[in-house]
C-alpha positions in Angstrom: 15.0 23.9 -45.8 13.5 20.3 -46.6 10.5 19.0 -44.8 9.0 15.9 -44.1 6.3 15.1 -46.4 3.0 13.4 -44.9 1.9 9.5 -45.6 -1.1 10.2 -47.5 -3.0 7.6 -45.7 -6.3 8.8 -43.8 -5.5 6.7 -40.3 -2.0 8.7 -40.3 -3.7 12.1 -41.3 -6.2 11.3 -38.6 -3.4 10.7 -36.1 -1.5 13.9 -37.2 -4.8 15.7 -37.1 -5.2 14.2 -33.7 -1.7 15.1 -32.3 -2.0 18.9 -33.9 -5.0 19.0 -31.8 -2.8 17.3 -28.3 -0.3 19.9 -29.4 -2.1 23.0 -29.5 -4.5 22.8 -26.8 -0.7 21.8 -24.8 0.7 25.2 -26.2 -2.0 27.1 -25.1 -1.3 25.6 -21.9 2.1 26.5 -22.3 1.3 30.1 -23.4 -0.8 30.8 -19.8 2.2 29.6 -18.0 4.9 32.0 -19.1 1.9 34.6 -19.1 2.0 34.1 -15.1 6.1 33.5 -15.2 5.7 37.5 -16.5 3.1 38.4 -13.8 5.7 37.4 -11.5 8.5 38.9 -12.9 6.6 42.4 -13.1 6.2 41.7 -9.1 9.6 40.9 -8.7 11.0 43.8 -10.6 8.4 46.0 -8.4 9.3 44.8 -5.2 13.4 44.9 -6.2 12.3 48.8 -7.3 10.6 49.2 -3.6 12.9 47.4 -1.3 15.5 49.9 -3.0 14.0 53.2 -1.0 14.7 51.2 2.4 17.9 49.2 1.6 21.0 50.7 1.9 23.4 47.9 0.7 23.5 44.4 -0.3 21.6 41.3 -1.5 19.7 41.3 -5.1 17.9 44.3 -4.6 20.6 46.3 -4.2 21.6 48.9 -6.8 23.3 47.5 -9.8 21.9 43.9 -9.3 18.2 44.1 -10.0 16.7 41.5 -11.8 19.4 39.2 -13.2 21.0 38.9 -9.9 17.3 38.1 -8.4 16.6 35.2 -11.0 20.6 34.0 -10.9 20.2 33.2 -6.9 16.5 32.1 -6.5 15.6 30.4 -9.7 19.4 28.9 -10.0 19.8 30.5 -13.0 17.1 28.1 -14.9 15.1 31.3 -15.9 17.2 33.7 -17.8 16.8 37.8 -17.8 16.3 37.4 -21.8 13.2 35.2 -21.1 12.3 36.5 -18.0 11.7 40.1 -20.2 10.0 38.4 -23.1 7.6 36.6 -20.4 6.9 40.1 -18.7 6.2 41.8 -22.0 3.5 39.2 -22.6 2.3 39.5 -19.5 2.0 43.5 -19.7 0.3 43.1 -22.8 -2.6 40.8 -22.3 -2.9 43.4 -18.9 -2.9 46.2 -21.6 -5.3 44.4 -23.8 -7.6 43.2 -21.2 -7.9 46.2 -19.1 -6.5 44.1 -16.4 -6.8 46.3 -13.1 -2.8 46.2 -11.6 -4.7 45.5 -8.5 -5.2 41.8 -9.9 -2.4 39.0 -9.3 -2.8 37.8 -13.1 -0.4 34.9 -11.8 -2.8 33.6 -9.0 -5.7 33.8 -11.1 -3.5 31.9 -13.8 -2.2 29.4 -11.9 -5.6 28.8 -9.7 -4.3 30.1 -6.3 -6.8 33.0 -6.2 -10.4 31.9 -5.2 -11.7 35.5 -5.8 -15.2 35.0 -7.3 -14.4 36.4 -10.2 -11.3 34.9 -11.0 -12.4 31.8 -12.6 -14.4 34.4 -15.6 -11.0 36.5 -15.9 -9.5 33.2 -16.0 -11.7 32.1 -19.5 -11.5 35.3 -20.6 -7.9 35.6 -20.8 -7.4 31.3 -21.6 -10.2 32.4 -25.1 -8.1 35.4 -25.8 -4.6 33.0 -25.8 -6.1 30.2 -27.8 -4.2 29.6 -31.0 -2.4 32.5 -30.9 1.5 32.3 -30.8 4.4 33.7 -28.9 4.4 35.9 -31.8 1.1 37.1 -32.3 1.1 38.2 -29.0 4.0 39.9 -28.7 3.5 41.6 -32.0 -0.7 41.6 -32.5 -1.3 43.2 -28.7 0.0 46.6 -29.3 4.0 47.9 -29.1 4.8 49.3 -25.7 6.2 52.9 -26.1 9.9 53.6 -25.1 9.3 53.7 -21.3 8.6 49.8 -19.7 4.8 49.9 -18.8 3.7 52.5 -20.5 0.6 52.9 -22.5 0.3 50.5 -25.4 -0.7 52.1 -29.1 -3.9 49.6 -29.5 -6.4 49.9 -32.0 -4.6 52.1 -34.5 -2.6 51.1 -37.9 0.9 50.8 -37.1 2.7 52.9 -38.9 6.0 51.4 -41.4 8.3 52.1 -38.6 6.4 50.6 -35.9 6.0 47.6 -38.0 9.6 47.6 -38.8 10.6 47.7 -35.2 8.3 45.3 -34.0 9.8 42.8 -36.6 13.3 43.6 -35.2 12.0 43.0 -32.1 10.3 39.6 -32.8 13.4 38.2 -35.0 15.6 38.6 -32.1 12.8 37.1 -29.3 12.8 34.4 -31.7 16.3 33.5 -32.4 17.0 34.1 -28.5 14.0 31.3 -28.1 15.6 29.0 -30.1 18.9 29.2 -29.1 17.7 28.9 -25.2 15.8 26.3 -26.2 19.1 24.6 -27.3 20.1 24.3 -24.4 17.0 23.5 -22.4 16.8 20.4 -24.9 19.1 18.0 -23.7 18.1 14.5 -24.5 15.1 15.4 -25.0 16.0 15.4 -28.8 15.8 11.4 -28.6 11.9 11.4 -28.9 12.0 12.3 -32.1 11.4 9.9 -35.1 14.2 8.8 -37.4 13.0 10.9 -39.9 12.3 14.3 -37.7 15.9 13.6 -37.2 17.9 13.7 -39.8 15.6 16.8 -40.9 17.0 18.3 -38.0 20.3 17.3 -38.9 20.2 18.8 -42.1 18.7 22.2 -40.5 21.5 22.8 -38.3 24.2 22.1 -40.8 22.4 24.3 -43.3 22.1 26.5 -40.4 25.7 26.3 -39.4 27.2 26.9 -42.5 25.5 30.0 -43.3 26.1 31.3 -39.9 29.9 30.4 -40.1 30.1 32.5 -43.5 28.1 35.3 -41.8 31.2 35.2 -39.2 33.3 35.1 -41.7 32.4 38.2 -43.7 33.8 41.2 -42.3 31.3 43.6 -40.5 31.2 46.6 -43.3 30.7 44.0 -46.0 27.6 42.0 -45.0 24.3 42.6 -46.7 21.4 45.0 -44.4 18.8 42.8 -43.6 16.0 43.2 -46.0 13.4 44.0 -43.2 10.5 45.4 -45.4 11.0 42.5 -47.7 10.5 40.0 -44.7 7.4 42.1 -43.4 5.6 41.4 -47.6 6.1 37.8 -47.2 4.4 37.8 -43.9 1.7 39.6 -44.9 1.3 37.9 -48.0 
């Protein structure tokens, strides 16, 4: 796909260094936020498993609801269970890679609400670790959690060709299921954008369209496997 190629003037490469700069330190921000939006979906999903032993019938923490049902009534919907997982993974992995004590509320310390004396230090410590990492990274660079939700994490070691095949899988559909959420989260928001950024945009989703369409198209049995190991060498590379 095309993209827009920089004015090589130094007062616009100074502003797009300057607005790299706005944007990162912002996705950094971003990044702390859904890890406490995970925090509190691993409390959620713990109190929904408690309440369980004690409740016979009805409301969201009955059996069969769980956590969709608990985000559907009391975040109207806005958070979804697809997000709401990827959030709690990342969440469970900076605990993992950390050694952050369940005992903690990552989300208060997060978000500023705890006033523990050494929550401010847990705070930088977990804010360095973040910074300039992506989504990505940390989903994939932190360790894969084994089979069982919240079990021990493999850090430290190679991952083996498997591993780094299903962790790919793994990523590619996080992604996709970002972007297409997004989508829908966008709204008008698209109207910011330059002319430019626009019709680039434009000419993305088309391309995007069209080879999804003829994906549709093509009968089950007949599409190509997706080259994983072939994906994994150009990341690496």
């Amino acid at each position: 796909m095309n993209k827009i190629a920089l004015i090589p003037s130094e007062a616009d490469q100074r502003k797009i260094g300057s607005q790299m700069r706005e944007l990162d330190r912002a996705g950094s921000l971003g990044m702390m936020n859904w890890i406490a939006l995970g925090d509190l979906v691993t409390q959620v999903r713990e109190g929904i498993g408690s309440a369980r032993g004690t409740v016979a019938t009805g409301g969201v923490v009955a059996k069969g609801t769980g956590i969709k049902g608990w985000l559907e009534t009391y975040t109207e919907g806005e958070v979804s269970e697809s997000k709401a997982y990827r959030y709690e993974q990342l969440a469970e992995g900076i605990r993992a890679e950390l050694k952050i004590g369940k005992r903690i509320n990552l989300a208060q310390v997060i978000t500023g609400a705890s006033k523990e004396p050494a929550a401010k230090a847990l705070l930088d410590k977990v804010a360095n670790f973040v910074a300039g990492k992506s989504q990505r990274t940390l989903l994939i660079g932190i360790g894969k959690p084994d089979a069982q939700r919240g079990g021990a994490r493999k850090s430290g070691k190679e991952p083996t060709p498997e591993e780094q095949r299903e962790a790919w899988l793994v990523d590619a559909r996080n992604r996709a299921v970002t972007v297409f959420s997004g989508m829908d989260e966008l709204k008008d928001r698209w109207q910011v954008l330059s002319d430019d950024e626009l019709r680039l945009a434009v000419d993305n989703a088309q391309a995007f369209a069209k080879k999804a369409a003829k994906w549709l198209a093509t009968p089950k049995p007949l599409r190509p496997a997706l080259n994983v190991e072939q994906r994994l060498k150009e990341a690496q590379s």
